[in-house]
Each structure stands twice: as structure tokens, then as C-alpha cells.
The first five atom37 places (N, CA, C, CB, O) and aatype in JSON, in Angstrom:
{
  "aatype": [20, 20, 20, 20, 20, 20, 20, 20, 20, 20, 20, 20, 20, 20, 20, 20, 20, 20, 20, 20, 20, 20, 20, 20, 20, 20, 20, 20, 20, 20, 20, 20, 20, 20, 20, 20, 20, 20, 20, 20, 20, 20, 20, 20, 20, 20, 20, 20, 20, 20, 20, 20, 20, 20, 20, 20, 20, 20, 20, 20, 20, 20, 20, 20, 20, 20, 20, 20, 20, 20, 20, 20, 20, 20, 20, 20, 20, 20, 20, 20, 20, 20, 20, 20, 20, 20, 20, 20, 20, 20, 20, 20, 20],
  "atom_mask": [
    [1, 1, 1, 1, 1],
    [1, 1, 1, 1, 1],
    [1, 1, 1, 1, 1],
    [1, 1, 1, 1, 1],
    [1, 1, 1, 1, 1],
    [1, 1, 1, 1, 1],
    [1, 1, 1, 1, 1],
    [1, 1, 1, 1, 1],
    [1, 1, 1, 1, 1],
    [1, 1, 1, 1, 1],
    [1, 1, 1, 1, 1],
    [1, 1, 1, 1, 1],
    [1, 1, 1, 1, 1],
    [1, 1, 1, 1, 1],
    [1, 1, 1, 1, 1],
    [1, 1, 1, 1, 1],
    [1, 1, 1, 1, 1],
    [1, 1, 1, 1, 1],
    [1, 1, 1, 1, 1],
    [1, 1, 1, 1, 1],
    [1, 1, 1, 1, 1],
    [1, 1, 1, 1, 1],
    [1, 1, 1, 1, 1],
    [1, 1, 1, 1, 1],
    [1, 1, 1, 1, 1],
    [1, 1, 1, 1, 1],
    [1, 1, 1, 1, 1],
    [1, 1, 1, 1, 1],
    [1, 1, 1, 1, 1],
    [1, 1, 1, 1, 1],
    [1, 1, 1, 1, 1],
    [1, 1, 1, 1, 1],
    [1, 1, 1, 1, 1],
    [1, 1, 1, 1, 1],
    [1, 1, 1, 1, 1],
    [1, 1, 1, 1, 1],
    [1, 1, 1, 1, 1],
    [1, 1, 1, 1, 1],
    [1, 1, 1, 1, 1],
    [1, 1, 1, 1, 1],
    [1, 1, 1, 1, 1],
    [1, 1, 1, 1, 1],
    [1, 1, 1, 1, 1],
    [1, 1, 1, 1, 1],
    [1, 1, 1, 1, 1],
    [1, 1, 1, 1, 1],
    [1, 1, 1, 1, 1],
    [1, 1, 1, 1, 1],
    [1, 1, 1, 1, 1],
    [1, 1, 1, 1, 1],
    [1, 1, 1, 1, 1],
    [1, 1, 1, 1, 1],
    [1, 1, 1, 1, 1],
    [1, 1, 1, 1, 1],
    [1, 1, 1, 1, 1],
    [1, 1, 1, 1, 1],
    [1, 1, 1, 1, 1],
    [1, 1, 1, 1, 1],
    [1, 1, 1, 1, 1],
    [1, 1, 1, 1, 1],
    [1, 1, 1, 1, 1],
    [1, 1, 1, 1, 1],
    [1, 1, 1, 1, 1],
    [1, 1, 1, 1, 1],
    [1, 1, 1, 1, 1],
    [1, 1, 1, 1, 1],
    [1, 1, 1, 1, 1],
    [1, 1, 1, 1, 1],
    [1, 1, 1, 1, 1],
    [1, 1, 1, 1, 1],
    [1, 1, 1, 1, 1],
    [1, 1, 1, 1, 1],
    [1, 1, 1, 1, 1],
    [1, 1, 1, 1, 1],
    [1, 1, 1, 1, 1],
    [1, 1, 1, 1, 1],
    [1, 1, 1, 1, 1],
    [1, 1, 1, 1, 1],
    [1, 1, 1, 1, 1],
    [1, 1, 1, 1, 1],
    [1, 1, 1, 1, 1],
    [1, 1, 1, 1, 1],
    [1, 1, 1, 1, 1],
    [1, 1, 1, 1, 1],
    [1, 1, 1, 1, 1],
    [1, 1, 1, 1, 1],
    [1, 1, 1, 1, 1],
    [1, 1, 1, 1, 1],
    [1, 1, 1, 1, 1],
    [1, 1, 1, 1, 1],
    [1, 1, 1, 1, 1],
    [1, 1, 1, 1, 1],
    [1, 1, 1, 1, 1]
  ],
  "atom_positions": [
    [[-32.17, -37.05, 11.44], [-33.29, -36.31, 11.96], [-32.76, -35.22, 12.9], [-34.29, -37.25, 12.68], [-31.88, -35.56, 13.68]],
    [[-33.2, -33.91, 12.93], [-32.32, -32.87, 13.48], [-33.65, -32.54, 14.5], [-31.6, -31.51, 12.27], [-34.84, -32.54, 14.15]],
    [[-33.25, -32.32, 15.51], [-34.14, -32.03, 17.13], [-34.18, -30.59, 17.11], [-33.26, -32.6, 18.8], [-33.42, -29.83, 16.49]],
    [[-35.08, -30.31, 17.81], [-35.53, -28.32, 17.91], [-34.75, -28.64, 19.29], [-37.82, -27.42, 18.04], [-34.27, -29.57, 19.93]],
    [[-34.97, -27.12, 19.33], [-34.41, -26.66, 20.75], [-34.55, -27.39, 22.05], [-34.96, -25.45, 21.05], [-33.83, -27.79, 22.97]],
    [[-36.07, -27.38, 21.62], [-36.71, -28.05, 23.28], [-36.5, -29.56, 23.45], [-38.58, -27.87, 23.49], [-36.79, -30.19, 24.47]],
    [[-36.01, -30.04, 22.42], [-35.93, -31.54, 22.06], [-34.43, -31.81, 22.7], [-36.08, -31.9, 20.21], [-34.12, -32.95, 23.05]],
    [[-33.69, -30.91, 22.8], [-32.51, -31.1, 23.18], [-32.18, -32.07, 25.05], [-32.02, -29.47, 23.01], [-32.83, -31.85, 26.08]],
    [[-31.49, -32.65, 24.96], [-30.86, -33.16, 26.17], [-31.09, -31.95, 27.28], [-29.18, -33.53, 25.89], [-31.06, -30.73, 27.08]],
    [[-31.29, -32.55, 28.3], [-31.72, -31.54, 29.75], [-30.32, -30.99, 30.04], [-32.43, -32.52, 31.4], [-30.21, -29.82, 30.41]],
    [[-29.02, -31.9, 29.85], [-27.83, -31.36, 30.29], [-27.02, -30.59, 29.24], [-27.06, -32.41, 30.84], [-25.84, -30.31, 29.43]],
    [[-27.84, -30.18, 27.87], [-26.88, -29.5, 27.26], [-26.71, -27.94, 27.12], [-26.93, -29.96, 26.18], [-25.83, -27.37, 26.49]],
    [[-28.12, -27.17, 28.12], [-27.85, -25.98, 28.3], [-26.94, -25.74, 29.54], [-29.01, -25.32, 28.31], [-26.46, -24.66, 29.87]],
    [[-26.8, -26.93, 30.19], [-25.49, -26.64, 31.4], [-24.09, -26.66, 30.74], [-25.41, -27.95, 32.7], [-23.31, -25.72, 30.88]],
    [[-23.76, -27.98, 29.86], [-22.52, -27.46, 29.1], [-22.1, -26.44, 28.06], [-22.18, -28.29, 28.62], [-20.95, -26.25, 27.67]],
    [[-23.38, -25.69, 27.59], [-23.04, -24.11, 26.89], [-22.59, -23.22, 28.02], [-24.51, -23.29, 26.11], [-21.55, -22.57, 28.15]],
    [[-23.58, -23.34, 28.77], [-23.47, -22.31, 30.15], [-22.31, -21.8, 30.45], [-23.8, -22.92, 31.44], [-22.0, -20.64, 30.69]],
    [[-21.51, -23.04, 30.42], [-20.1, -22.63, 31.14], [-18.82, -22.0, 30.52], [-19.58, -23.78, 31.68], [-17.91, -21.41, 31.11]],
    [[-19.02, -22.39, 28.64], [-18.03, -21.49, 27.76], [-18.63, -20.15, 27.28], [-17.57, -22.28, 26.45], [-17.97, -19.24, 26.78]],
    [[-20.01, -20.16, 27.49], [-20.61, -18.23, 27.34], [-19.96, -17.46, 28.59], [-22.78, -17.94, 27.59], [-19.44, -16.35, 28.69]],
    [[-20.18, -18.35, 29.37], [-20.0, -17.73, 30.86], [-18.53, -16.96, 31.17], [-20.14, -19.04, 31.98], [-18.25, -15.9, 31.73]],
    [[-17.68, -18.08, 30.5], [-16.1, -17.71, 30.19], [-16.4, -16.7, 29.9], [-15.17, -18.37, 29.18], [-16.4, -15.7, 30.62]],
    [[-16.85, -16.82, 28.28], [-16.24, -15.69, 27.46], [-16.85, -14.18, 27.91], [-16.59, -16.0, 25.82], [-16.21, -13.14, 27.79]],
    [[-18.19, -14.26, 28.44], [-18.46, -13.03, 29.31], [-17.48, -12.84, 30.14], [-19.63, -13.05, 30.09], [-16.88, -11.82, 29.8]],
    [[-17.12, -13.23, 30.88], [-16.11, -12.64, 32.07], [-15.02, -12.58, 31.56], [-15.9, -13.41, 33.36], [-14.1, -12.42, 32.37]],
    [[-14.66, -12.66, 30.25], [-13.21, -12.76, 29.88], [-13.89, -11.38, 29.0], [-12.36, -14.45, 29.02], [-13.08, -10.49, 29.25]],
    [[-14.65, -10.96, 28.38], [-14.66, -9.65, 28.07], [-14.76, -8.67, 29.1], [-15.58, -9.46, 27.28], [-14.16, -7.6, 29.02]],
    [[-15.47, -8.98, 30.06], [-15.83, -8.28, 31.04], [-14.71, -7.72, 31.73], [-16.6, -8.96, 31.78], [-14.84, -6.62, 32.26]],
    [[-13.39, -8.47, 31.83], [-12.23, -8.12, 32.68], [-11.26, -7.77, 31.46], [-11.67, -9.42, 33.78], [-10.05, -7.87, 31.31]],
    [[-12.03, -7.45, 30.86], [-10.91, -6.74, 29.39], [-11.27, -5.47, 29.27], [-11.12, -7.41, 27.64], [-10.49, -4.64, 28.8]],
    [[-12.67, -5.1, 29.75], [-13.1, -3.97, 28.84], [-12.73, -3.67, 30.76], [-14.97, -3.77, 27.62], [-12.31, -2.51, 30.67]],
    [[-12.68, -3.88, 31.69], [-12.43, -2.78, 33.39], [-10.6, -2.91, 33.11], [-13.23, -3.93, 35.7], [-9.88, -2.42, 33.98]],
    [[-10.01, -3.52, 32.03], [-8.64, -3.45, 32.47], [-8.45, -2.48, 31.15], [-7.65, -5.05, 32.66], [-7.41, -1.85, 30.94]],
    [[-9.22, -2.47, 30.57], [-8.95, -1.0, 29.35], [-9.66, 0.13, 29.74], [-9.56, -1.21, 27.66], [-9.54, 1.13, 29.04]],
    [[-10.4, 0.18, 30.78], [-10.96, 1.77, 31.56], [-9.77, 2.12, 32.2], [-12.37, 1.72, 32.87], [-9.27, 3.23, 31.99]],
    [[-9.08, 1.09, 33.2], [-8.35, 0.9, 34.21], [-6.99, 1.29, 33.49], [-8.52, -0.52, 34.86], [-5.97, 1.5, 34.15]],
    [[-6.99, 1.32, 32.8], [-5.09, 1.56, 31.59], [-5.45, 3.13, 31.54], [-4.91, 0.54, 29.15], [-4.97, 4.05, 32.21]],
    [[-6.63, 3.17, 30.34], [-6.88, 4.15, 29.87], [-7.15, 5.48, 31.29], [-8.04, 3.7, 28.89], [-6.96, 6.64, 30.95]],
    [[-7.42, 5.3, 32.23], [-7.25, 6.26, 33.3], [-6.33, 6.68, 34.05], [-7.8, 6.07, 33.97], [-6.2, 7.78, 34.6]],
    [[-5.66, 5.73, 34.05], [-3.89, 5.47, 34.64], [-3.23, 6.21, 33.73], [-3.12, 3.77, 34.61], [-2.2, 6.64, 34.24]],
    [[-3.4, 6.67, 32.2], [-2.43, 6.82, 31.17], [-2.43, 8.41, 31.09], [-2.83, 6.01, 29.73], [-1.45, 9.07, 30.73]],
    [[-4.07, 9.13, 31.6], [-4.03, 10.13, 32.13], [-3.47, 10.46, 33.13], [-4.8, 10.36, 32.22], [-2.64, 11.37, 33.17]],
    [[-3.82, 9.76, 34.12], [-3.33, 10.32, 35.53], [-1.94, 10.4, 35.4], [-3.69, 9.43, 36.82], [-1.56, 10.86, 36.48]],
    [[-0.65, 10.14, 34.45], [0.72, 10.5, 34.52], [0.93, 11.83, 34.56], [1.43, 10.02, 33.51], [1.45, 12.14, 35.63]],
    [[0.7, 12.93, 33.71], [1.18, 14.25, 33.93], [1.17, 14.68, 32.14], [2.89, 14.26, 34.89], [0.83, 15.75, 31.64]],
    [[1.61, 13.59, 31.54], [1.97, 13.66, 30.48], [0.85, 13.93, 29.45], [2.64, 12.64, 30.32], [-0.26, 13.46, 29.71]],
    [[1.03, 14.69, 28.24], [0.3, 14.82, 27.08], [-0.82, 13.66, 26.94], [1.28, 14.83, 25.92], [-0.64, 12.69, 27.69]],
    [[-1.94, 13.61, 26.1], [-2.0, 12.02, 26.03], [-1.8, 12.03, 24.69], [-3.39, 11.17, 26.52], [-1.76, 13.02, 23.96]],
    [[-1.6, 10.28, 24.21], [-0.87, 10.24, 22.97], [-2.18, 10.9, 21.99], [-0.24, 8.5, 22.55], [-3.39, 10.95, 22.18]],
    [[-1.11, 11.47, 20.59], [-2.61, 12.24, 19.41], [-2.7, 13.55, 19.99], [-4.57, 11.4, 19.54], [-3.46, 14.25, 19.33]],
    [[-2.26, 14.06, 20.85], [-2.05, 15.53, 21.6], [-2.44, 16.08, 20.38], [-0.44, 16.08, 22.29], [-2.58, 15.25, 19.48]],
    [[-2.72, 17.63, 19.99], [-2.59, 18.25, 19.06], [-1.19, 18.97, 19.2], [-3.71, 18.97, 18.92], [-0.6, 19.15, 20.26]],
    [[-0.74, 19.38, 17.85], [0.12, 19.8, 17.83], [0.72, 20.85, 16.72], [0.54, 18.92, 18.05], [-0.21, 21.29, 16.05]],
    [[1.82, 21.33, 16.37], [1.74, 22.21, 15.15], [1.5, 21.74, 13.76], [2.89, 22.86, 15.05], [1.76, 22.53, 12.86]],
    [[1.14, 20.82, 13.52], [0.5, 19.8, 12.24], [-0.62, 20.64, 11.94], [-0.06, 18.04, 12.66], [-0.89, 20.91, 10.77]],
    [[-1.5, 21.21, 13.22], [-3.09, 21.38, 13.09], [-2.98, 22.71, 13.02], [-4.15, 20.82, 14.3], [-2.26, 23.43, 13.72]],
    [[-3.79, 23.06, 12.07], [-3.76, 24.78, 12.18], [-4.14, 25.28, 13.37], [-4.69, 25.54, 11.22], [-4.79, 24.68, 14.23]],
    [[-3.74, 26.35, 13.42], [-3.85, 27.37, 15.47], [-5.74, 27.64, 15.59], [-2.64, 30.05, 15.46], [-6.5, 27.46, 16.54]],
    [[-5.98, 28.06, 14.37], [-7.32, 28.63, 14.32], [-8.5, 27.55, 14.68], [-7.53, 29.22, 12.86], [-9.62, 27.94, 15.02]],
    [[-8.08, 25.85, 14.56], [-8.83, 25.15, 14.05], [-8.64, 24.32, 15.79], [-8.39, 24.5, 12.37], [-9.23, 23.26, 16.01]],
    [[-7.86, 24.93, 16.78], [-7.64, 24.22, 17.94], [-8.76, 24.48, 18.56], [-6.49, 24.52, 18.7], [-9.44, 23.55, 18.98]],
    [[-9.18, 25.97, 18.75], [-10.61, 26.13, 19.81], [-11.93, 25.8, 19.71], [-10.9, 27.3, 20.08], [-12.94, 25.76, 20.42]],
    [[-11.45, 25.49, 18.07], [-13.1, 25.32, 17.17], [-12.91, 23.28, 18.12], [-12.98, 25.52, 14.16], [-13.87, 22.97, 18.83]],
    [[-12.18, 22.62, 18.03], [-12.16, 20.76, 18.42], [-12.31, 21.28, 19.89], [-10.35, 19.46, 18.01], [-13.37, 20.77, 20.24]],
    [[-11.92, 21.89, 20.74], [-11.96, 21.86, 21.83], [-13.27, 21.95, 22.6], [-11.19, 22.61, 22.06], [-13.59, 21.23, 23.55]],
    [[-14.05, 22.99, 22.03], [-15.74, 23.32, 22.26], [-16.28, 22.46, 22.01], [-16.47, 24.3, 21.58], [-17.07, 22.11, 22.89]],
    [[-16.24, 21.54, 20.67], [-17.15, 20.67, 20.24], [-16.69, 19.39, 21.22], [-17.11, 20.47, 18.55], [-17.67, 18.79, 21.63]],
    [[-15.24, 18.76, 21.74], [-15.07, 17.94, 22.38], [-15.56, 18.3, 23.51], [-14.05, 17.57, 22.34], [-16.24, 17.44, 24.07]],
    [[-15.43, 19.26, 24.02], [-16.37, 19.89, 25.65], [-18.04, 19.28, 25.36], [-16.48, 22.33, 25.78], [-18.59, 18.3, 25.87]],
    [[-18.44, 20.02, 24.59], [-19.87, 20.18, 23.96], [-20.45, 18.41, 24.13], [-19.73, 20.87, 21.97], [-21.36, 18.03, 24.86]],
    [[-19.64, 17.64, 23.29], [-20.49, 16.36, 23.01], [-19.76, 15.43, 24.03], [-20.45, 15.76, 21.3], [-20.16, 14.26, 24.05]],
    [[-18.81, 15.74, 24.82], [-18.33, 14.62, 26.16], [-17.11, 13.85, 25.45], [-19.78, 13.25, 26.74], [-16.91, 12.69, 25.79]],
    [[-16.48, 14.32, 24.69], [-15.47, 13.34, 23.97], [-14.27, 13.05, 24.85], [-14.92, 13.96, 22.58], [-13.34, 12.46, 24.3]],
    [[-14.15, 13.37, 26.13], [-13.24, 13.13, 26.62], [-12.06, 14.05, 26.83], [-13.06, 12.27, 26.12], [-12.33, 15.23, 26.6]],
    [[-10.7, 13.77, 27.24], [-9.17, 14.3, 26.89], [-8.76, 14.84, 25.86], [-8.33, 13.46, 26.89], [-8.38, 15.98, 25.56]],
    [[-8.96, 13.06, 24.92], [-8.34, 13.32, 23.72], [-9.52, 13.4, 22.59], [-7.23, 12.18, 23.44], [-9.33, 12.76, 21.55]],
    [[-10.54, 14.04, 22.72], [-11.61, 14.26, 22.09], [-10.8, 15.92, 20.95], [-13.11, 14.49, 23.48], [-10.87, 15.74, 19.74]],
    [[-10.48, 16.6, 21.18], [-10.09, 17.62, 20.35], [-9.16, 17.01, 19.41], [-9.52, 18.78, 21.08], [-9.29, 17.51, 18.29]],
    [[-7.93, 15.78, 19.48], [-7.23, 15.59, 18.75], [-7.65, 14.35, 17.84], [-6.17, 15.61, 19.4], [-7.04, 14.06, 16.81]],
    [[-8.84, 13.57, 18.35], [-9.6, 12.83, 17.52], [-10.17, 13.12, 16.82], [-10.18, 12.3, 17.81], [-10.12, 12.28, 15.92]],
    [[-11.27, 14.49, 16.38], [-11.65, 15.76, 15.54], [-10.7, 16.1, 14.72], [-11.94, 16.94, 16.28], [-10.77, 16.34, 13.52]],
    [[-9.63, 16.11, 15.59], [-8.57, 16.92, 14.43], [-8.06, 15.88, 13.5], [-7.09, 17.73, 15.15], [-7.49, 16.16, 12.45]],
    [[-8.33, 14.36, 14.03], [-7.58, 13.46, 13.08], [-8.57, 13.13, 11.98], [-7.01, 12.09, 13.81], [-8.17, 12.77, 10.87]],
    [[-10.13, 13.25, 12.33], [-11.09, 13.08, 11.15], [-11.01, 14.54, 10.46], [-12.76, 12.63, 11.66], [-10.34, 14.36, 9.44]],
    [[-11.25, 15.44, 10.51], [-10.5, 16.89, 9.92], [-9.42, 16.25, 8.9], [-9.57, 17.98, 11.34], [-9.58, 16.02, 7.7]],
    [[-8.29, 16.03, 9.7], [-6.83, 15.77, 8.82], [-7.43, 14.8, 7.96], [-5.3, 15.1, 9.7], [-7.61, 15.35, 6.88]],
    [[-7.84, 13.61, 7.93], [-8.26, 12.73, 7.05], [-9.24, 12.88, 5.95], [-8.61, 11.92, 7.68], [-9.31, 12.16, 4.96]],
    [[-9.81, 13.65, 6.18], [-10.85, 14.2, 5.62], [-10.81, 15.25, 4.15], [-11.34, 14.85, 6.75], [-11.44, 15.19, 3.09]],
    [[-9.61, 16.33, 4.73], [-9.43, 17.48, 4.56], [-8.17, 17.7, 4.14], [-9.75, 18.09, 5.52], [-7.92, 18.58, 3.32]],
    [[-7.42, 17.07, 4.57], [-5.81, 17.25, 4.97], [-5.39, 18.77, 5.31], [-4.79, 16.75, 3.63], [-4.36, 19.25, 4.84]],
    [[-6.39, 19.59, 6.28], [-6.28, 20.37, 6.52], [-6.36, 21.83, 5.21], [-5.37, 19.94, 7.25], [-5.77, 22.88, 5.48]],
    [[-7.06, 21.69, 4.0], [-7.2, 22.33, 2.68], [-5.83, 22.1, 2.05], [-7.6, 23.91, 2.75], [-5.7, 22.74, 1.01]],
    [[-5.04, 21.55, 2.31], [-3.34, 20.94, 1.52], [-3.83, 20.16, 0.45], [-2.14, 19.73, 2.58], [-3.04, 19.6, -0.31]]
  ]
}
């Protein structure tokens, strides 16, 4: 005979409680330690990785750059464009 929800034991929404609870805070301190990387990786000086580079045609750099300005894509928002472009397109090759 299988019990509904409400039929359940008084103490068994306390023992779920505590492995959701984990696993929230165990995403939770994953996704502030991947803001926390990912901001640090800027703040070096350095390129960030996916830079554009002479792979991408010259003409096709200002056109990713506006649209990454335009829609908030970030840093590496022009060379993420350029990688759906390249994939896409392979640049007309």
C-alpha cells in the first residue's frame, strides 16, 4: 500500500531537509567560486582566453564588438560571436 504525501511520517521532511540543503549550498559556493575565478582571471592584465585573433577576419572584429557592447556579453563576448560565426560559417572557407 503506497502513502500520499501527507500520509508520510512527521520526521521525514526533516531528513530530506538536510541533503537538499547540502546540495543547495554546495551549488551555491560553486557558482560565487566561479564569479570569484572568473573575475580574478580578468583582473591579471592578460588577454582573456578565446581573445580574438588573426584567425578572424579584421572587418568582422568591430561588427562582435558593438553587438557584445550592445547585448552585455561581457569581455569575452566579441570572441564568443566570433566562435559561433567560425562554427557556423567557417568564416565563408
Amino acid at each position: 500500500m503506497q502513502r500520499s504525501a501527507s500520509e508520510l511520517p512527521s520526521g521525514t521532511s526533516k531528513l530530506l531537509a538536510a541533503p537538499f540543503g547540502a546540495l543547495a549550498a554546495l551549488i551555491a559556493g560553486l557558482l560565487i567560486l566561479t564569479i570569484f575565478l572568473g573575475a580574478a582571471s580578468r583582473s591579471c592584465g592578460k588577454k582573456p582566453l578565446g581573445a580574438l585573433n588573426s584567425k578572424v577576419p579584421q572587418r568582422l572584429v568591430p561588427i562582435y564588438e558593438r553587438a557584445a557592447a550592445k547585448y552585455g556579453l561581457g569581455p569575452r563576448g566579441p570572441a564568443i560571436l566570433a566562435g559561433v560565426n567560425w562554427v557556423e560559417t567557417s568564416f565563408g572557407n
